[in-house]
C-alpha positions as CSV (number, residue, x, y, z in Angstrom):
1,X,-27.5,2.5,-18.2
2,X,-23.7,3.3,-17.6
3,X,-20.9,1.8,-16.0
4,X,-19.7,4.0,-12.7
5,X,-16.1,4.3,-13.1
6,X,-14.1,2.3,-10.7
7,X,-11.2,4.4,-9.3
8,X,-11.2,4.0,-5.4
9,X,-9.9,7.4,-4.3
10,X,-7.8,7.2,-1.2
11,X,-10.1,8.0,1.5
12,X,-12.3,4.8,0.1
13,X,-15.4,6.6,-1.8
14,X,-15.7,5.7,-5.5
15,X,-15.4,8.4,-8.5
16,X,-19.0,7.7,-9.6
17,X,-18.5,9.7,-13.0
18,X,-19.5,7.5,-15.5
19,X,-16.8,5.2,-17.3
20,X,-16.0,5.7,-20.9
21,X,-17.6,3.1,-22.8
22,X,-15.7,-0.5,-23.0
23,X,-13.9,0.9,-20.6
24,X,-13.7,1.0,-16.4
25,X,-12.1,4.3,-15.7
26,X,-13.5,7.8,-16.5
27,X,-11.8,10.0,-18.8
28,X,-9.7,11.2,-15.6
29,X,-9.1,8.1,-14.4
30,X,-8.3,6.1,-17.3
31,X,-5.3,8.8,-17.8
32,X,-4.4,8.6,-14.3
33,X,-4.1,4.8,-14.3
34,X,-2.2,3.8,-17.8
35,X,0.1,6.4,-16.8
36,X,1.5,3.6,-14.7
37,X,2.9,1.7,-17.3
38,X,6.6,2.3,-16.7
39,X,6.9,3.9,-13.7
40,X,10.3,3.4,-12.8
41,X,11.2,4.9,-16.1
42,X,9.4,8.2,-16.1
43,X,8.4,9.0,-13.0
44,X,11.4,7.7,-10.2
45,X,9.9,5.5,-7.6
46,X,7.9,7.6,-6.0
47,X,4.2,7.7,-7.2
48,X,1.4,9.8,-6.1
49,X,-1.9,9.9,-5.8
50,X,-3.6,11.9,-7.3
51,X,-4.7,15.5,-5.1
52,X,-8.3,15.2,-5.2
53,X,-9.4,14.9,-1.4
54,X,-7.5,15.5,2.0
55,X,-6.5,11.9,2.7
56,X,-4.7,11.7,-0.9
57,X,-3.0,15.5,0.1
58,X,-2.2,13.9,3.4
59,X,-0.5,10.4,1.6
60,X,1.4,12.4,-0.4
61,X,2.6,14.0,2.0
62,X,3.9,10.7,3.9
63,X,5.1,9.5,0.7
64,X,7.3,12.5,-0.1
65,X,8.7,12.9,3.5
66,X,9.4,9.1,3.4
67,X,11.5,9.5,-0.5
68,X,13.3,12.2,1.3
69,X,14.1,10.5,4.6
70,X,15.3,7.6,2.5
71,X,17.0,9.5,-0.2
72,X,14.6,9.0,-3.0
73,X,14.0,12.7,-3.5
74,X,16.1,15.9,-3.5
75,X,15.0,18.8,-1.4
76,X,14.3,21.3,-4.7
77,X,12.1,18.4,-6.1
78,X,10.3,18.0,-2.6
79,X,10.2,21.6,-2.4
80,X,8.1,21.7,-5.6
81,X,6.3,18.8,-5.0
82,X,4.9,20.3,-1.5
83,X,3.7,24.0,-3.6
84,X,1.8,21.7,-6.0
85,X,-0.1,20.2,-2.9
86,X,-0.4,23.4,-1.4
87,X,-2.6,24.8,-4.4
88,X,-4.1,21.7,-4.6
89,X,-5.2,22.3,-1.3
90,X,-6.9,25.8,-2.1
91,X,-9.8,23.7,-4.9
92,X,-10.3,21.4,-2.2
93,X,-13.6,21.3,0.4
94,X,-12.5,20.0,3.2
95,X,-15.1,16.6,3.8
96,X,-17.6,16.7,6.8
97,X,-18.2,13.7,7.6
98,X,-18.4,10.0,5.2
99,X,-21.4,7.8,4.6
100,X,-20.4,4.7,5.5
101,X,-22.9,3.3,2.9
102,X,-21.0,5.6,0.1
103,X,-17.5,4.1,1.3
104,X,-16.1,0.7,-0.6
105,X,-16.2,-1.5,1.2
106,X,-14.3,-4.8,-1.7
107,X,-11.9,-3.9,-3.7
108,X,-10.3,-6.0,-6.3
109,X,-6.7,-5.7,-6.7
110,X,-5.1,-5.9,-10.2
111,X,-1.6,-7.5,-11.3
112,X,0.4,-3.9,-11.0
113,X,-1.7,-3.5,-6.9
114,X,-4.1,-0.6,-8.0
115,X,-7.8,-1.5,-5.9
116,X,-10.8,-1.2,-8.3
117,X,-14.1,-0.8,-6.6
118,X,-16.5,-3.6,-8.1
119,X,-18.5,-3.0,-11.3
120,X,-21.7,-0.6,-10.8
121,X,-24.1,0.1,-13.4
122,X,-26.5,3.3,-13.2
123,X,-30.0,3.4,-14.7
124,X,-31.5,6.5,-16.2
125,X,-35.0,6.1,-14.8
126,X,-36.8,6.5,-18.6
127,X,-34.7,3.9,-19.9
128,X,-36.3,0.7,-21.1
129,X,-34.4,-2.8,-19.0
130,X,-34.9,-4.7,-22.0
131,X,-33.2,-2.4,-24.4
132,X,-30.4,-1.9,-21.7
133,X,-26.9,-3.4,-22.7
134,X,-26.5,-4.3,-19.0
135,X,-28.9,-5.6,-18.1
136,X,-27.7,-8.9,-17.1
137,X,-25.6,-6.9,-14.9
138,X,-28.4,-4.8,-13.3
139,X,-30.2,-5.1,-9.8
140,X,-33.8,-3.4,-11.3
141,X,-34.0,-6.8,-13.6
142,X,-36.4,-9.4,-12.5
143,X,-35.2,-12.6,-14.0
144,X,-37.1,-16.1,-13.7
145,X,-37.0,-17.6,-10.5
146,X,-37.0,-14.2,-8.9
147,X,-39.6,-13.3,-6.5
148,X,-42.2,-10.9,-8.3
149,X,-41.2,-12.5,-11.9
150,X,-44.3,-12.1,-14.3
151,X,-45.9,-10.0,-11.9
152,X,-47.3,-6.6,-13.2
153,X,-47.3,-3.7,-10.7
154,X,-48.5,-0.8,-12.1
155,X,-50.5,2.0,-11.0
156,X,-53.3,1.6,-13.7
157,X,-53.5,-2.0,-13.9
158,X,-54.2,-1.6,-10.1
159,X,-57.2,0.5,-10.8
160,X,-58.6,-1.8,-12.9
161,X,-58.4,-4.6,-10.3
162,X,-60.1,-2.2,-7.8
């Protein structure tokens, strides 16, 4: 079992690489989020998300029109912000339609305001609950007092009852 990795990206579906252990971000993710830590001092006020969908190209998009409107932001840096989102644009396929049952739908704000989708865990189907580090995190687990506890459902043991 593995920990998904919670980055929310901005049109509200999760990552869903796996996390890097002890950790809640995937290798990506985890760069993408402590790169945070003094904004104001490396990066100006303007932060980005990162290009890796149409609604976080289209959000950028606001944001830099916004710094420029307001002053923030020089025409040669908006210029060469807007050529990085245009070759962003090229690696991107353009989404169909969402799943609503693949979007967030809880997030979990932390003290800087990033959202974090909640904890998931994934299960590689020959892996053994018991062994599992998770597992007091995990939905396949059937604890006391749950309903089917200390029942056996297997194939052959259903065979034998026949």
């Amino acid at each position: 079992m593995y920990m998904e990795c919670r980055h929310v990206k901005i049109n509200g579906l999760r990552c869903q690489s796996p996390a890097l252990k002890g950790g809640q971000f995937c290798y990506y993710h985890a760069k993408l989020h402590n790169v945070g830590a003094e904004p104001d001092l490396r990066f100006g006020p303007l932060r980005l998300p990162p290009p890796e969908d149409e609604a976080a190209i289209q959000l950028s998009v606001a944001r830099i029109n916004d710094a420029i409107i307001h002053g923030r932001l020089d025409l040669r840096k908006a210029a060469a912000l807007f050529s990085g989102l245009r070759i962003a644009c090229r690696f991107i396929t353009p989404t169909i339609s969402l799943d609503p049952d693949e979007v967030v739908q809880s997030a979990q704000q932390t003290a800087t305001g990033e959202e974090l989708a909640p904890d998931s865990y994934i299960c590689e189907d020959e892996e053994d609950c018991n062994d599992c580090s998770y597992n007091n995190q995990c939905d396949r687990v059937i604890r006391p007092g749950d309903p089917g506890y200390g029942e056996v459902d297997t194939a052959e043991e259903k065979e034998d009852d026949d």
